[in-house]
Backbone of each chain as ProteinMPNN parsed JSONL, in Angstrom:
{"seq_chain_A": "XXXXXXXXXXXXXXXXXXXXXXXXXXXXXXXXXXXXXXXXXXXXXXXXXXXXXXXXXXXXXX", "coords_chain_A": {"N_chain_A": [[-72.7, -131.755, -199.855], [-71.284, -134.747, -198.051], [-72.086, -137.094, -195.674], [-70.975, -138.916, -192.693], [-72.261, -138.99, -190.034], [-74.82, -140.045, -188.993], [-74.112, -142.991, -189.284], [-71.835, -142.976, -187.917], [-72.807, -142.214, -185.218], [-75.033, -143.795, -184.712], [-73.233, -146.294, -184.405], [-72.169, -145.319, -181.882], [-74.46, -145.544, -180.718], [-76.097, -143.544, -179.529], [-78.885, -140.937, -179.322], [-79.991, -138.351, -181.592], [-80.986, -136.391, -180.004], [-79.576, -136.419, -177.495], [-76.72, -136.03, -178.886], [-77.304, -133.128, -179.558], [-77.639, -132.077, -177.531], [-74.707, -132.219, -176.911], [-73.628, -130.709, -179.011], [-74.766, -128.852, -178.69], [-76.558, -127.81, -180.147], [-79.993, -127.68, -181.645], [-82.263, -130.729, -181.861], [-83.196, -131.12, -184.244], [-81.272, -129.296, -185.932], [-79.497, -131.277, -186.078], [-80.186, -133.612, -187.608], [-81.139, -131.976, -189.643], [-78.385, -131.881, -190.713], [-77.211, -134.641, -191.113], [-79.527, -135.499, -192.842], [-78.014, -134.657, -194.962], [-79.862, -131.617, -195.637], [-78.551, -129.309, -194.73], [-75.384, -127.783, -194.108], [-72.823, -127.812, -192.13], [-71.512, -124.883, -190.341], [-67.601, -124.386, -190.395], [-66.501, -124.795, -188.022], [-68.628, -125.944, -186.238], [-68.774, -128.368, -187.656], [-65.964, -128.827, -186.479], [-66.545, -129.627, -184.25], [-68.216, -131.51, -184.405], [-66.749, -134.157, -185.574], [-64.419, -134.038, -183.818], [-66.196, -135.157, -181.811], [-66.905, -137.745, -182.13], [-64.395, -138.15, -182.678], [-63.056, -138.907, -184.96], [-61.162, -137.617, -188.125], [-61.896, -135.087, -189.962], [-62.163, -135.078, -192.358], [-63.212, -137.951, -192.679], [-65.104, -137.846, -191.79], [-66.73, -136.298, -193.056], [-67.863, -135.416, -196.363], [-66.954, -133.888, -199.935]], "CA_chain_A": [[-71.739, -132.337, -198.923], [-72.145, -136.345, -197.346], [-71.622, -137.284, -193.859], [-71.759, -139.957, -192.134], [-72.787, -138.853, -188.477], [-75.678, -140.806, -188.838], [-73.494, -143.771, -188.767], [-71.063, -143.223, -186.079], [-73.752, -141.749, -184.196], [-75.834, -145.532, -184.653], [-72.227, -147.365, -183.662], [-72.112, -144.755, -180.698], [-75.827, -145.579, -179.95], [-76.845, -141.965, -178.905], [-79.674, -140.097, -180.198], [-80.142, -137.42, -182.132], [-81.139, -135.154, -179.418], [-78.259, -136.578, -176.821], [-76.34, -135.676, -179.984], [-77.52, -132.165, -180.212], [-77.148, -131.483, -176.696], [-73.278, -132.409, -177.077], [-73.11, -130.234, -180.028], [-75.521, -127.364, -178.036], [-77.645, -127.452, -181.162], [-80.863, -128.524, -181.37], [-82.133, -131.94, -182.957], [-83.891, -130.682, -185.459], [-79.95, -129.385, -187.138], [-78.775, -132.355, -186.55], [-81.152, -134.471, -188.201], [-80.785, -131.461, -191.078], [-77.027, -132.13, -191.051], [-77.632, -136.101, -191.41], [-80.01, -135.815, -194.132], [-77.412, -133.318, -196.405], [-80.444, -130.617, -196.256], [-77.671, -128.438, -194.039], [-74.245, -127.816, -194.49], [-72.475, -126.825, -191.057], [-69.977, -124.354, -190.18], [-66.162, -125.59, -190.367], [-66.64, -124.728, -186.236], [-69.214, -127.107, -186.037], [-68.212, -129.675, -188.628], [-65.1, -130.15, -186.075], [-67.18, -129.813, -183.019], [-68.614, -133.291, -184.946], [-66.074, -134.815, -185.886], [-64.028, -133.779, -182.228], [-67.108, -135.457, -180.634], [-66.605, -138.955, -182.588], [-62.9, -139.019, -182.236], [-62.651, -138.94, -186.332], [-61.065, -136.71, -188.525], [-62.976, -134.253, -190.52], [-62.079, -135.359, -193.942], [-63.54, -139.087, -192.232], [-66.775, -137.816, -191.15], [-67.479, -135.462, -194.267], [-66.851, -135.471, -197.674], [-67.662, -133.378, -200.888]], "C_chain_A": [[-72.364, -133.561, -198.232], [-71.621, -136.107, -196.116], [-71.875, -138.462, -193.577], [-72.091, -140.099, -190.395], [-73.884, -139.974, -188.137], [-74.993, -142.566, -188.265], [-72.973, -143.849, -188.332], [-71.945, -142.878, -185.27], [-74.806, -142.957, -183.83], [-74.745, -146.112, -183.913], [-72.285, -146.517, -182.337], [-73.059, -145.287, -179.933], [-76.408, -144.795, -179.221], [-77.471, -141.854, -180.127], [-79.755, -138.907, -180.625], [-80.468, -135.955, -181.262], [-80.067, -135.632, -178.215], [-77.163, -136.15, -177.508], [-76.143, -133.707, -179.732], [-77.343, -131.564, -179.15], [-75.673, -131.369, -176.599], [-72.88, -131.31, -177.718], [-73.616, -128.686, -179.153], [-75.736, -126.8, -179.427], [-78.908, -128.063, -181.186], [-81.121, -129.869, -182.65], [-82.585, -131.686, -183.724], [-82.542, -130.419, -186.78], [-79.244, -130.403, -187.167], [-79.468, -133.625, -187.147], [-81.189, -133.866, -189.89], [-79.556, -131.913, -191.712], [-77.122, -133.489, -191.536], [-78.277, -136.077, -192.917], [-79.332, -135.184, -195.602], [-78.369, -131.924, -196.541], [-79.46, -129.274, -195.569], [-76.22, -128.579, -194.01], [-73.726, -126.85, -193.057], [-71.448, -126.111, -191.406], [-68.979, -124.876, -190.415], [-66.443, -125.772, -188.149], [-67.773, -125.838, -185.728], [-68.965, -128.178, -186.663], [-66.978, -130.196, -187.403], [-65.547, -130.351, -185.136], [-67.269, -131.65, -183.025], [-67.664, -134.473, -184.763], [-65.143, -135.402, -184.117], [-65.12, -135.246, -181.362], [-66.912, -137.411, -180.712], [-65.45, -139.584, -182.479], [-62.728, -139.142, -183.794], [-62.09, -137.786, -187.0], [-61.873, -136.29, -189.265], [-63.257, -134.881, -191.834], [-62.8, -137.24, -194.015], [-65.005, -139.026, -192.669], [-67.757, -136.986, -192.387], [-66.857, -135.2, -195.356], [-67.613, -134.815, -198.545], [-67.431, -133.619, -202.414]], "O_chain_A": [[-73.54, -133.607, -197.871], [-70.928, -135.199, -195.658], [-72.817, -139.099, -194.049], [-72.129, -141.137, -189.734], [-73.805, -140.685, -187.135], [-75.288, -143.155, -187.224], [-73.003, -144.954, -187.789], [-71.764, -143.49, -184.218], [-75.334, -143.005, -182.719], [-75.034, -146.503, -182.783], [-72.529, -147.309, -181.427], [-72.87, -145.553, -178.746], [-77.176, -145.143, -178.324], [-77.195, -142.218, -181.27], [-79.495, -138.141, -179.697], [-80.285, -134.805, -181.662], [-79.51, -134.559, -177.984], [-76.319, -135.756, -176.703], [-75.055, -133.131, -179.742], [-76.887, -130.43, -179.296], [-75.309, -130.284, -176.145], [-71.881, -130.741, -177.275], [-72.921, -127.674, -179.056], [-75.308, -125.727, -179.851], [-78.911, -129.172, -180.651], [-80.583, -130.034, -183.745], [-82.18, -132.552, -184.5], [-82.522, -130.884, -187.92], [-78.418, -130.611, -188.057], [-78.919, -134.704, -186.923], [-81.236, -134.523, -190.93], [-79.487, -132.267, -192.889], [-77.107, -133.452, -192.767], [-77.722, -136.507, -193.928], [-79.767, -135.169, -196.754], [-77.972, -131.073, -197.338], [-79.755, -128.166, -196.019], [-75.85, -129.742, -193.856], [-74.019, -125.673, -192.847], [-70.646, -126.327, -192.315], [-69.125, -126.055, -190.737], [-66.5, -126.74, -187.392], [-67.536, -126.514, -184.727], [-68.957, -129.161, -185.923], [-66.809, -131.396, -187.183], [-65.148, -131.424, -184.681], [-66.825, -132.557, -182.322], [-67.778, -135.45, -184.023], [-65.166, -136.476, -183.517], [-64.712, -136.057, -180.531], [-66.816, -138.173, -179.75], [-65.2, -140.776, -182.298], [-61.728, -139.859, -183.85], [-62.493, -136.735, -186.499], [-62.83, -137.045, -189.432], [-64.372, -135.143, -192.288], [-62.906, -137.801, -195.106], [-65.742, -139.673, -193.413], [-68.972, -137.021, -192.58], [-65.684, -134.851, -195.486], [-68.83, -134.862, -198.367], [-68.167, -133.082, -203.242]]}, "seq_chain_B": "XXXXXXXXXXXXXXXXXXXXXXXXXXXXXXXXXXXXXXXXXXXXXXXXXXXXXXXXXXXXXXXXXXXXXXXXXXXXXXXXXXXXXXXXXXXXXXXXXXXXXXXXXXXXXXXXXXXXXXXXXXXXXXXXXXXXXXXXX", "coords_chain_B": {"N_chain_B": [[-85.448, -108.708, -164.932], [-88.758, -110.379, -165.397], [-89.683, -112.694, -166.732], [-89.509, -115.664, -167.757], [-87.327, -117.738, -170.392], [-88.042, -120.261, -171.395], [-90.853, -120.24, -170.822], [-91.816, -119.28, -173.182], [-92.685, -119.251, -176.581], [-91.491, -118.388, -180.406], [-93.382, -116.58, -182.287], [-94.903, -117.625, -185.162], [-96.347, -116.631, -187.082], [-96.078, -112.633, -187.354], [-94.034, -111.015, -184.507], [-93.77, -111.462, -182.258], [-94.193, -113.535, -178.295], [-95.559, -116.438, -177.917], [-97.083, -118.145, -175.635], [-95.718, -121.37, -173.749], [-95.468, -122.818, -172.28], [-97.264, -123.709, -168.662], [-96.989, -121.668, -166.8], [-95.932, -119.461, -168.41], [-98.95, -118.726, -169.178], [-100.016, -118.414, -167.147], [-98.32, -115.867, -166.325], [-98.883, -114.257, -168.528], [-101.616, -113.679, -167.466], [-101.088, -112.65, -165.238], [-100.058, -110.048, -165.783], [-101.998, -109.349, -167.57], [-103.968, -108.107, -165.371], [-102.818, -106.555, -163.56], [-102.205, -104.769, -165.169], [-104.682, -103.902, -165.743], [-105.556, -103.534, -163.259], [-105.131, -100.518, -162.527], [-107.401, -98.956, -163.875], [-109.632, -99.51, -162.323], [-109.203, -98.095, -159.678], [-109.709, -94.873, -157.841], [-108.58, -92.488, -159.219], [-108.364, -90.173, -161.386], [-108.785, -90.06, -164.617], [-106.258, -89.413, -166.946], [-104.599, -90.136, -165.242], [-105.007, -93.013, -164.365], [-104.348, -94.15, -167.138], [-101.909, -93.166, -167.01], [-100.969, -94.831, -165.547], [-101.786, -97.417, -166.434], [-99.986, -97.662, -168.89], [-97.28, -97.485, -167.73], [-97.072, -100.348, -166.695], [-97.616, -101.631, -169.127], [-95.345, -100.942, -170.672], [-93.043, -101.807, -168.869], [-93.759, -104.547, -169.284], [-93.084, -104.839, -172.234], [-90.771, -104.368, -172.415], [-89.908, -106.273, -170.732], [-90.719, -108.482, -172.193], [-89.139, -107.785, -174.713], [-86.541, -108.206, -173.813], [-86.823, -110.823, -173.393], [-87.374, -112.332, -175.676], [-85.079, -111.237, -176.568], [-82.789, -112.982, -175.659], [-83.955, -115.125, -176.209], [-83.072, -115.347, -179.266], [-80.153, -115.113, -178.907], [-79.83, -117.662, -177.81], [-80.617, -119.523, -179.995], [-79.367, -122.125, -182.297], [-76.452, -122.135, -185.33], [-78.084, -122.887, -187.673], [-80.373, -122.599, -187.055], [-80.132, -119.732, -186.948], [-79.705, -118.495, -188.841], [-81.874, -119.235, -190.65], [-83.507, -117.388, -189.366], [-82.345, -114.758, -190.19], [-82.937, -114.751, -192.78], [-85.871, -114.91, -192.578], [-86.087, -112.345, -191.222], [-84.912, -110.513, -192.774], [-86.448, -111.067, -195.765], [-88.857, -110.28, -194.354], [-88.175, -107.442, -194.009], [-87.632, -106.491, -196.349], [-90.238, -106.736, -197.974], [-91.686, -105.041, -195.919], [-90.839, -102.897, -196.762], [-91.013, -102.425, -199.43], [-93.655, -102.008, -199.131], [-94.149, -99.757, -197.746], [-93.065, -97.893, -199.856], [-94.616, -98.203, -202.073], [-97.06, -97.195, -200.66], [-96.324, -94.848, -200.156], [-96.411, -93.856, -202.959], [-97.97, -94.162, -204.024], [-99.67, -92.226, -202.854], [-98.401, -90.006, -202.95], [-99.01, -89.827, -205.762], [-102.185, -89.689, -205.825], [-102.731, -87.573, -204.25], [-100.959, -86.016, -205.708], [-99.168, -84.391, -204.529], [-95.559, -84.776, -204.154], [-93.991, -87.516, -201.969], [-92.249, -87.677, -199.134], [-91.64, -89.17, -197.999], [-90.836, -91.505, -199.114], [-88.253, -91.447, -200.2], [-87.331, -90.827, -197.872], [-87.06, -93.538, -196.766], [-85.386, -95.364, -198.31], [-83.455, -93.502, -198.148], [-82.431, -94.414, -195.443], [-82.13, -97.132, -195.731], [-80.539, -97.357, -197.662], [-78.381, -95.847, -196.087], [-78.186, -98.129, -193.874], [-77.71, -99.689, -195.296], [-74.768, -99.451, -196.169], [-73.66, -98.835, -193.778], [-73.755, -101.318, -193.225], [-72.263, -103.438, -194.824], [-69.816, -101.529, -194.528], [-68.787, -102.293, -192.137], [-68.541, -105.094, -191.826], [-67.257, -105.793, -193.702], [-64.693, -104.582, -192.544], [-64.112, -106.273, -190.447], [-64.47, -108.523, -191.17]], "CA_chain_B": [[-86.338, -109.468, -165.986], [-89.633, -111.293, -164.681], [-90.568, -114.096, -167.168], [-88.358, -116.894, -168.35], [-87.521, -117.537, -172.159], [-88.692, -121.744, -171.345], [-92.084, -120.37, -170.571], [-92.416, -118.859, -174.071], [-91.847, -119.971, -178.222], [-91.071, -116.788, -180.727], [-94.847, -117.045, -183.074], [-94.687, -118.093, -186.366], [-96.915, -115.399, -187.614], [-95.467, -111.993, -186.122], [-93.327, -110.952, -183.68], [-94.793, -111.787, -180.436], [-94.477, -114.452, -178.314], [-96.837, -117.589, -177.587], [-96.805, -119.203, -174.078], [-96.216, -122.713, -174.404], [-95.893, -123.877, -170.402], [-98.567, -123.041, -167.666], [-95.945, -120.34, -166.171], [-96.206, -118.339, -169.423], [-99.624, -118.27, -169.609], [-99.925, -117.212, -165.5], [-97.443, -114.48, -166.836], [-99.753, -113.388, -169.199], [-102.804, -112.916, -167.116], [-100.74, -111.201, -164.122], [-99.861, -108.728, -166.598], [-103.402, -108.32, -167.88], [-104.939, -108.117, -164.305], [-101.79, -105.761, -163.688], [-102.483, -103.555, -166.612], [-105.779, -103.178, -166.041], [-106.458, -102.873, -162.295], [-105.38, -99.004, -162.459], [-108.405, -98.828, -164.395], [-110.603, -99.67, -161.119], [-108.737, -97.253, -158.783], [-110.477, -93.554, -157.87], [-107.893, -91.512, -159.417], [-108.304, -89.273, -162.45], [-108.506, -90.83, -166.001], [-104.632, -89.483, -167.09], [-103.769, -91.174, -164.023], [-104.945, -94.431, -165.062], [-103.801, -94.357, -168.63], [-100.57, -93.203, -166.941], [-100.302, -96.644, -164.64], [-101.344, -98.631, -167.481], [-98.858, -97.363, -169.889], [-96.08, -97.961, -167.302], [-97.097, -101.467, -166.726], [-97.282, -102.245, -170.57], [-94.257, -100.473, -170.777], [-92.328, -102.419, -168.05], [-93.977, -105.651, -170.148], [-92.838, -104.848, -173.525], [-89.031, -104.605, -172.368], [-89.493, -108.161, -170.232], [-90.646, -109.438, -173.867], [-87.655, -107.78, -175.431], [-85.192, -109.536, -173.173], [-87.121, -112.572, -173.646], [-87.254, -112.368, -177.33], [-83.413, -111.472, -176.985], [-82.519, -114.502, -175.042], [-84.239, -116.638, -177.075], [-82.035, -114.649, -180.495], [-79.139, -115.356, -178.249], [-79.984, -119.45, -177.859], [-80.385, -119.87, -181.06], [-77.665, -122.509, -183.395], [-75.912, -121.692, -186.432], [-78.696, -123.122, -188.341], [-81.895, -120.938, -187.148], [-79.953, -117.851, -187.081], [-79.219, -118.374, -190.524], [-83.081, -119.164, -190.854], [-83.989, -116.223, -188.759], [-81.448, -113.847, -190.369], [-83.636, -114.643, -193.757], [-86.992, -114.806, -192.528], [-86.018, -111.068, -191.409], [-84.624, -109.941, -194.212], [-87.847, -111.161, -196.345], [-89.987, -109.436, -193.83], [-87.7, -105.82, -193.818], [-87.956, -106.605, -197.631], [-91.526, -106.866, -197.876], [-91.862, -103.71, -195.433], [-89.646, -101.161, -197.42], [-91.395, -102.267, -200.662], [-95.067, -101.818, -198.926], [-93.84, -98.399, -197.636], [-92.494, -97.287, -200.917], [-95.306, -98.226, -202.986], [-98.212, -96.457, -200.034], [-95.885, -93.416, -200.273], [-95.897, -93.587, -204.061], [-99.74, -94.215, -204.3], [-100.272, -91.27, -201.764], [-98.087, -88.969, -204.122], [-100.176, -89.879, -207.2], [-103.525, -89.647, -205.515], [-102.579, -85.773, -203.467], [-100.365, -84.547, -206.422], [-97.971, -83.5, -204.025], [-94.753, -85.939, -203.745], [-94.703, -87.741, -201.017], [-90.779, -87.463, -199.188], [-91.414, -90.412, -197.171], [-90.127, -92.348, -200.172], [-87.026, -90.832, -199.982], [-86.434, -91.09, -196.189], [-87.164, -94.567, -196.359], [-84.674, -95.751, -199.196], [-82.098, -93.056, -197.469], [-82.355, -95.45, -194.491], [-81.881, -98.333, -196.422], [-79.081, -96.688, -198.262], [-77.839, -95.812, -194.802], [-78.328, -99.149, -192.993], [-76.796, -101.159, -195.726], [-73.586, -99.108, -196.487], [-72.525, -98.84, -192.381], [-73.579, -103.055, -192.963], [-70.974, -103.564, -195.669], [-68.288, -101.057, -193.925], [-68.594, -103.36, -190.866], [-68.677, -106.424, -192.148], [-65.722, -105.699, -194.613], [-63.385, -104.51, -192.356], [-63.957, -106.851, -188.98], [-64.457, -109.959, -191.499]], "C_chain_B": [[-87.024, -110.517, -165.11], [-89.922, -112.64, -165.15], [-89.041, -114.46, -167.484], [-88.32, -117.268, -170.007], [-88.171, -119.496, -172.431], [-90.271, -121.316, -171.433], [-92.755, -119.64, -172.672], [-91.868, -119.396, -176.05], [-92.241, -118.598, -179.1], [-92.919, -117.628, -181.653], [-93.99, -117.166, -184.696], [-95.212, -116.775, -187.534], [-96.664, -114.092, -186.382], [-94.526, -112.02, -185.328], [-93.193, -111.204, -182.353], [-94.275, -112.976, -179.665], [-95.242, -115.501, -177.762], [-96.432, -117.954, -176.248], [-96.683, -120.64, -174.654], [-96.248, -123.336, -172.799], [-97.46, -122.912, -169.371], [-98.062, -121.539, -166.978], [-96.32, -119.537, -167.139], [-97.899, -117.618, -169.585], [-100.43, -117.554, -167.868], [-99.196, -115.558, -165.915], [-98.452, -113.331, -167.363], [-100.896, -112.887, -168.882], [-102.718, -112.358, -166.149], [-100.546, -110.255, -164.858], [-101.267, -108.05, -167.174], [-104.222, -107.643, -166.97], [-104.039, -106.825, -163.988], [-102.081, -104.819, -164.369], [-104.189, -102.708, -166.537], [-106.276, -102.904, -164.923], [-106.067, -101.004, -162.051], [-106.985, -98.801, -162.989], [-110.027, -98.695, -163.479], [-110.081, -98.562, -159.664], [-109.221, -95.856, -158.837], [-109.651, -92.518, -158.651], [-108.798, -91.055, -161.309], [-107.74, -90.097, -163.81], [-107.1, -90.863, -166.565], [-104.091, -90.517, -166.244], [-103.661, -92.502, -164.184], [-104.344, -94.838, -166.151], [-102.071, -94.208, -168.029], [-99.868, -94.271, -166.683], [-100.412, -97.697, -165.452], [-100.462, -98.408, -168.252], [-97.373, -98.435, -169.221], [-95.741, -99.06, -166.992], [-97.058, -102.215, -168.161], [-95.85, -101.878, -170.738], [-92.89, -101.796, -170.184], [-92.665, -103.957, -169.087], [-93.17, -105.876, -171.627], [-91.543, -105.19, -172.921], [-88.605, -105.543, -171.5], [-89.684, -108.555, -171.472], [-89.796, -109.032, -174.217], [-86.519, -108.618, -175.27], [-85.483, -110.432, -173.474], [-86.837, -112.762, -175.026], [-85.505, -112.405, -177.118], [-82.64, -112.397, -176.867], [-82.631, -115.922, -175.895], [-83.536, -116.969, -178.704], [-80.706, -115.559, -180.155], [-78.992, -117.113, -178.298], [-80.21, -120.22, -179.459], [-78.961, -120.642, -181.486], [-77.604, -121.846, -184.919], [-76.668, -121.794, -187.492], [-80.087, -122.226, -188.253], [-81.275, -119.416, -186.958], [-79.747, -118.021, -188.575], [-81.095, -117.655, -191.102], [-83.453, -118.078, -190.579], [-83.19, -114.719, -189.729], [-82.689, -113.785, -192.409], [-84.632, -114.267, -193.512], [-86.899, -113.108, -192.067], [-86.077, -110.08, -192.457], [-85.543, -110.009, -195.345], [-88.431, -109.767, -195.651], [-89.466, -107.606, -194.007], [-87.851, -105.482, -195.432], [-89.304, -105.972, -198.261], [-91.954, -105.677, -197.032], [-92.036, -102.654, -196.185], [-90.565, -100.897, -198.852], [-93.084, -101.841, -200.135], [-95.144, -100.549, -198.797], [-93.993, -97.662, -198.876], [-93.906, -96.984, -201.985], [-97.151, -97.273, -201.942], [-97.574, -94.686, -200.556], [-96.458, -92.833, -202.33], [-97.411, -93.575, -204.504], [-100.017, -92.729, -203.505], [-99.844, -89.72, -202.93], [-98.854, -88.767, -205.375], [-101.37, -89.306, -206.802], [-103.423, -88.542, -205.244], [-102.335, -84.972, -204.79], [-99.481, -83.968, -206.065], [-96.661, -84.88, -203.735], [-94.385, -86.265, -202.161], [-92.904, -87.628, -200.295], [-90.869, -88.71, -198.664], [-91.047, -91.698, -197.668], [-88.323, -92.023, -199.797], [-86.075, -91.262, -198.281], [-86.37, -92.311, -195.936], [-85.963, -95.408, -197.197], [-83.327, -94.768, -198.431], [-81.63, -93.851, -196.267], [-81.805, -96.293, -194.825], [-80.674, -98.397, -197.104], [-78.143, -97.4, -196.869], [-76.801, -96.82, -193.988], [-77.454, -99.846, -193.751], [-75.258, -100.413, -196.095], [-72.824, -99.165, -194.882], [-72.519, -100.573, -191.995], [-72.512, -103.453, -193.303], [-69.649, -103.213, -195.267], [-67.795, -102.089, -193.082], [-68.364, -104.505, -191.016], [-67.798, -106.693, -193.065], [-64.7, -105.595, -193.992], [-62.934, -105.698, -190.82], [-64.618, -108.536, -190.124], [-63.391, -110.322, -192.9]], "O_chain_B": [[-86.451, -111.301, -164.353], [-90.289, -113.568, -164.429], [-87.957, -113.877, -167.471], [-89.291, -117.047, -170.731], [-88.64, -119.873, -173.505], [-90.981, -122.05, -172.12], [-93.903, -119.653, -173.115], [-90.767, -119.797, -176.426], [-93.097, -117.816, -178.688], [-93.364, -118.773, -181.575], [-92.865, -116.861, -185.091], [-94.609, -116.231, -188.459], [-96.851, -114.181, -185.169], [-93.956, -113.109, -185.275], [-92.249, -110.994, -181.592], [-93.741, -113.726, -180.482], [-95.668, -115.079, -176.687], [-95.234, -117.999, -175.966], [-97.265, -121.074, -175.648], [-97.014, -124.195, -172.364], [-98.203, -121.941, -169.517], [-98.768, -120.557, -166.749], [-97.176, -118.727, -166.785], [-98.143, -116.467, -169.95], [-101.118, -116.556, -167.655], [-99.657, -114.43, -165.736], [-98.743, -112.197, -166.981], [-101.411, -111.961, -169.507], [-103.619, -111.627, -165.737], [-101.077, -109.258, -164.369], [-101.601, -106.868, -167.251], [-105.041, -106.797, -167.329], [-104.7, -105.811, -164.215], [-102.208, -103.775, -163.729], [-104.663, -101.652, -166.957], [-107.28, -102.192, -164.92], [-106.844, -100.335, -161.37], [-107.735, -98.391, -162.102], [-111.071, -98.111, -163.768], [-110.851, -98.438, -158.712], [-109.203, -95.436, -159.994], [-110.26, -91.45, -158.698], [-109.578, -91.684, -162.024], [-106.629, -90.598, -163.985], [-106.573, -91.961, -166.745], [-103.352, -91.469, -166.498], [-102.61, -93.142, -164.177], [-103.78, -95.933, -166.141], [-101.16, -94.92, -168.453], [-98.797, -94.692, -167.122], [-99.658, -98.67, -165.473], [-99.857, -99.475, -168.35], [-96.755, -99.397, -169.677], [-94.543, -99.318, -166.876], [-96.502, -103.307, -168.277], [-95.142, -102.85, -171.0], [-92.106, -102.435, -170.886], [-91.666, -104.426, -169.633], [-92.739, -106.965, -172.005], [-91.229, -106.38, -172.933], [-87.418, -105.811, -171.313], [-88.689, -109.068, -171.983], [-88.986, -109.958, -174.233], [-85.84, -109.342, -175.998], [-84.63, -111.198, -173.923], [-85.895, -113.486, -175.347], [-84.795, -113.361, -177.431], [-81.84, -112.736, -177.739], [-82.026, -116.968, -176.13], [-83.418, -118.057, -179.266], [-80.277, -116.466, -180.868], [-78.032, -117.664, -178.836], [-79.909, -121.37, -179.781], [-77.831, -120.213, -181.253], [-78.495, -121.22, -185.493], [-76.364, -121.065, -188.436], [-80.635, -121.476, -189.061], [-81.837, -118.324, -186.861], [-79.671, -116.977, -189.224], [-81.492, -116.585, -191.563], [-83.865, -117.461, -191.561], [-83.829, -113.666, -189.733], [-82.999, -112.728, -192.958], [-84.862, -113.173, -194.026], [-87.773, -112.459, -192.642], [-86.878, -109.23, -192.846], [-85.531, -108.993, -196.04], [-88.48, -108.63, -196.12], [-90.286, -106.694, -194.108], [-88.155, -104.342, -195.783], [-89.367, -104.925, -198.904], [-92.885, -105.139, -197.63], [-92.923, -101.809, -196.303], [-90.831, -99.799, -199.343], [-93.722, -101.272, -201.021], [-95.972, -99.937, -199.471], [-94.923, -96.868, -199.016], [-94.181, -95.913, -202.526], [-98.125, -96.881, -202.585], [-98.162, -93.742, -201.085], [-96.754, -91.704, -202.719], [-97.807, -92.845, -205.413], [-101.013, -92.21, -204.007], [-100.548, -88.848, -203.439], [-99.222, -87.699, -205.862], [-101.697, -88.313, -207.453], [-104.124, -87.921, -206.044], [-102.891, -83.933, -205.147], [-98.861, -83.149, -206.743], [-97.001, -85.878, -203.1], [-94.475, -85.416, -201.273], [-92.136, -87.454, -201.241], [-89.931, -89.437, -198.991], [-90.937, -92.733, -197.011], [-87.532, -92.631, -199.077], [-84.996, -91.675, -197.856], [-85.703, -92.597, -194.941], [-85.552, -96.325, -196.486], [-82.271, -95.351, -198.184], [-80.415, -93.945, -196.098], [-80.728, -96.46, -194.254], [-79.906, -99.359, -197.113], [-77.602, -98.476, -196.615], [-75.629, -96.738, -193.62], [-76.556, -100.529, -193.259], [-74.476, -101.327, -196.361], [-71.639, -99.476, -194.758], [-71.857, -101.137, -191.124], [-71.684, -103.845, -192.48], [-68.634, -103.899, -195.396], [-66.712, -102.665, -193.188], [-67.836, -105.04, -190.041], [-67.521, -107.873, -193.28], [-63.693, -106.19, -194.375], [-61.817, -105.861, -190.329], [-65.154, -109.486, -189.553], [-63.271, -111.479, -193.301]]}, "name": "protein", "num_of_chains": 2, "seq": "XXXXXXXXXXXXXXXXXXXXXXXXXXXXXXXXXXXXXXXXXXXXXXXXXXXXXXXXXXXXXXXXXXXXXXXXXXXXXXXXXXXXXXXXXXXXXXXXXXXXXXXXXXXXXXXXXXXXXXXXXXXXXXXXXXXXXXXXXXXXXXXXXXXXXXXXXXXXXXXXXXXXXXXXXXXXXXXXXXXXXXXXXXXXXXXXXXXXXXX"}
């Protein structure tokens, strides 16, 4: 599964652990999620998406 | 509950856990000074063993909470992790068990049951897993 958190999360200009507090995960999964080595929940996937203001099918694709 | 789950990180090796702030590791040497001044008091040897017990005692089940807390804080991603690295380790248990019991039977001559009770467990544990997890998912 791709994502592109990484890049709305650059246009946002928050970090990865400002990020992870939002999500109330730590940065470490969201740095997994970013790189593809983690595949979230759907409950977190819309947390993500929710947090960006994008839809799901935007922010992640398979 | 006395300690805080900030003052401590779960170990890597084991179950235990590490101090990582200055608080945790104060924690850890009121509890040793704790534990062991019965040991200096006039009373009767039981007596001592009794007061240390109840102070390890009282310790173990602040680490439980803490440990639980820190279960509890966990995301979706280290419980996953954690939910494996268990499952290895209960893995790796059952089969160490199985195979002492099974060496112990060979070596006596007499079979050993503690094979048995340990796989009936396991039985046990994973059929009321499955019920539960079938009908509430």
């Amino acid at each position: 599964m791709n994502n592109k958190i990484k890049e709305f999360r650059k246009f946002k200009n928050i970090t990865q652990e400002e990020l992870a507090k939002r999500l109330s995960v730590t940065r470490q999964t969201v740095n997994a999620i970013e790189q593809g080595k983690y595949s979230p929940s759907l409950e977190l996937a819309f947390k993500i998406s929710r947090y960006f203001e994008k839809d799901i099918e935007e922010m992640f694709s398979y | 509950m006395i300690a805080k789950k900030e003052w401590f990180k779960p170990r890597v090796f084991g179950w235990s856990l590490r101090p990582v702030t200055w608080e945790g590791w104060v924690y850890i040497a009121i509890v040793a000074l704790i534990a062991l001044f019965p040991l200096s008091l006039p009373f009767n040897p039981e007596i001592k063993i009794a007061l240390c017990t109840i102070v390890v005692i009282v310790f173990l089940v602040d680490s439980l909470i803490v440990m639980f807390q820190m279960y509890r804080a966990l995301d979706e991603r280290e419980r996953k992790h954690q939910m494996i690295i268990e499952s290895s380790a209960s893995f790796a248990a059952v089969l160490a068990i199985v195979l002492v019991a099974l060496y112990d039977s060979i070596a006596s001559g007499i079979l050993n049951i503690g094979i048995f009770i340990v796989l009936g467990a396991m039985v046990l544990a994973k059929t009321i897993a499955t019920i539960y997890l079938t009908k509430n998912e």
